[in-house]
N, C-alpha and C positions, 0 to 999 in steps of 0.2 A: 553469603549474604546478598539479597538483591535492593538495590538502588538504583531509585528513578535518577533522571536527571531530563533537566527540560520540559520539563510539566506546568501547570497551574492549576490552581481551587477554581471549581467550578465558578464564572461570574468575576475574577478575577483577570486583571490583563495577561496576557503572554511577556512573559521576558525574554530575549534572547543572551545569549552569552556574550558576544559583542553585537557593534552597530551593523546595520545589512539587512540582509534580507528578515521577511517575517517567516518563524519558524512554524508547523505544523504540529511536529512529533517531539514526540520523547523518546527515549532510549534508556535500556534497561538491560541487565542480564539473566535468565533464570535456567538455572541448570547447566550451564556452564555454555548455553548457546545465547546468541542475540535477538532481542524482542525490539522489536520497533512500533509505536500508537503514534498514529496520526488521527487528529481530531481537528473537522470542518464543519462550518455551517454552510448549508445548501439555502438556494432561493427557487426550492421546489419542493412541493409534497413528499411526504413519505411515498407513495404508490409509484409517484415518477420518479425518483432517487431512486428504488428497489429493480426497476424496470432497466433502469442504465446498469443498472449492477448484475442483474441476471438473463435480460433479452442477449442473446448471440449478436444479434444484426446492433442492438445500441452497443454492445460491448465493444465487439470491435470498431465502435467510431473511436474511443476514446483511450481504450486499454488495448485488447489485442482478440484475436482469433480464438473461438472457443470451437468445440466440436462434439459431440459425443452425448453419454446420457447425462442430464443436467438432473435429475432427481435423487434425492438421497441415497445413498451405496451406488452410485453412478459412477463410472469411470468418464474422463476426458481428455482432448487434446487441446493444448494451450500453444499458442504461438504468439510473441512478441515481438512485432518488427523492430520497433526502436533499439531495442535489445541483439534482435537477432538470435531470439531465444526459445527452442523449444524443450517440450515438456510433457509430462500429462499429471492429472490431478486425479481427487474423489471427490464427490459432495458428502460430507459428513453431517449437516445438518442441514435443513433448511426450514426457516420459520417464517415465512412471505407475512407480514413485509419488516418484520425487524432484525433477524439474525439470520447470519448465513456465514457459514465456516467448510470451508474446502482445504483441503492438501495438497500439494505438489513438489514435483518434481522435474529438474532440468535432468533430460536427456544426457547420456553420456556424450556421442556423437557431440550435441548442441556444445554442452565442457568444450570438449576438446579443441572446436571451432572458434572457440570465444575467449576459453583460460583464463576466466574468472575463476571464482569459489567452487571448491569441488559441490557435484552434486548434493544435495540434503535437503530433508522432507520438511518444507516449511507449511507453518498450519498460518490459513489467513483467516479473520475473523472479522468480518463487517456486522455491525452493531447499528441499526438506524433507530433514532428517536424523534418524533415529531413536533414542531416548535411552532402550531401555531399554522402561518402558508410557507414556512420552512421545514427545513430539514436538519438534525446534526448526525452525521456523520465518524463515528468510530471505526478506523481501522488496524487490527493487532495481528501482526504478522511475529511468529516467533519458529526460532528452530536456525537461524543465518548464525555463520561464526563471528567471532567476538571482533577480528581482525579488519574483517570487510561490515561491522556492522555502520559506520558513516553511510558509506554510498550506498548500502541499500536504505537507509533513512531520508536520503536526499531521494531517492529513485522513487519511494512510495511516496515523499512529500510531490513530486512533477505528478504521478498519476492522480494523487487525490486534486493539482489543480490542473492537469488536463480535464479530468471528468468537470469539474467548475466549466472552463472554456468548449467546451461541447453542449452542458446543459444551456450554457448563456448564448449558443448559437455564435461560436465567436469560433473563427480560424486558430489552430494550435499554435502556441510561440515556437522560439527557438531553442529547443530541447537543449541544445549543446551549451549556449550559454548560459542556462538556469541550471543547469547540472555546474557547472565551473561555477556559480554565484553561491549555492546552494552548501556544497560539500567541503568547505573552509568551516561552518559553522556547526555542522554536523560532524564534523571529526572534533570540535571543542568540546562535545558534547560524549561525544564518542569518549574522547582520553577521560571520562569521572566515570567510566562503567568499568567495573572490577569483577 
């Protein structure tokens, strides 16, 4: 059976599980792996929100190193410093400027360096809808195990608001402590996914 938890009706405020930080994502399970939906509103066009999301050179201001063929049935290489994470992926869809769904994969080597969550093919799924001289922002990453599903909840909530702090022309905070602020309230959320 799949159940959300950490969500809200569209127009409706966010709740978080306790006081703290403001949450992005919800957390769910389907198929016995972990889904994680983070959902943001941008203070930029759909054109420029899609442009961070798929130019190489905006990419890695905010996310990480891309390389390779970015066109549909395209192979890539992904690299995340903050992570220390490599990878390669495919483009499985691409619909400029609303949908874009890729797959990846952490390298074995990468594993082994890091000894996190064993490798698996996670599918990301960016959804833009435009709001006007905004943007909202869906992103659904599913395929991570049920175990480590918290931190990666907390990890794509820091990317969805690094991309915010790059679009806003603002220097990135300090990853380490919004990771430790973040991942108390994301394992609350975490322990209601069965």
């Amino acid at each position: 059976m799949e159940r959300i938890v950490g969500c809200r009706v569209a127009g409706q405020p966010r709740t978080n599980p306790r006081p703290g930080p403001r949450i992005l994502g919800s957390l769910r399970s389907a198929g016995g792996k972990g889904v994680v939906r983070i959902e943001d509103r941008y203070d930029t066009n759909i054109d420029d929100l899609w442009s961070a999301l798929t130019d190489p050179i905006r990419l890695a201001r905010w996310y990480g190193q891309v390389e390779g063929d970015l066109r549909p049935g395209g192979e890539f290489r992904l690299y995340l410093e903050s992570a220390d994470w490599n990878g390669t992926g495919r483009v499985e869809v691409c619909e400029p400027p609303r949908r874009l769904l890729v797959t990846t994969r952490e390298s074995d080597e990468s594993w082994r360096k890091g000894r996190g969550a064993k490798p698996f093919d996670a599918a990301i799924e960016a959804t833009l809808i435009a709001d006007g001289a905004q943007t909202i922002l869906v992103i659904e990453v599913q395929g991570m195990p049920l175990d480590k599903l918290a931190f990666y909840g907390a990890g794509w909530q820091i990317n969805a608001e690094n991309l915010a702090t790059y679009l806003a022309g603002r220097e990135r905070g300090d990853t380490n402590s919004r990771w430790d602020e973040l991942v108390p309230s994301y394992q609350d959320l975490a322990a209601n996914v069965g």
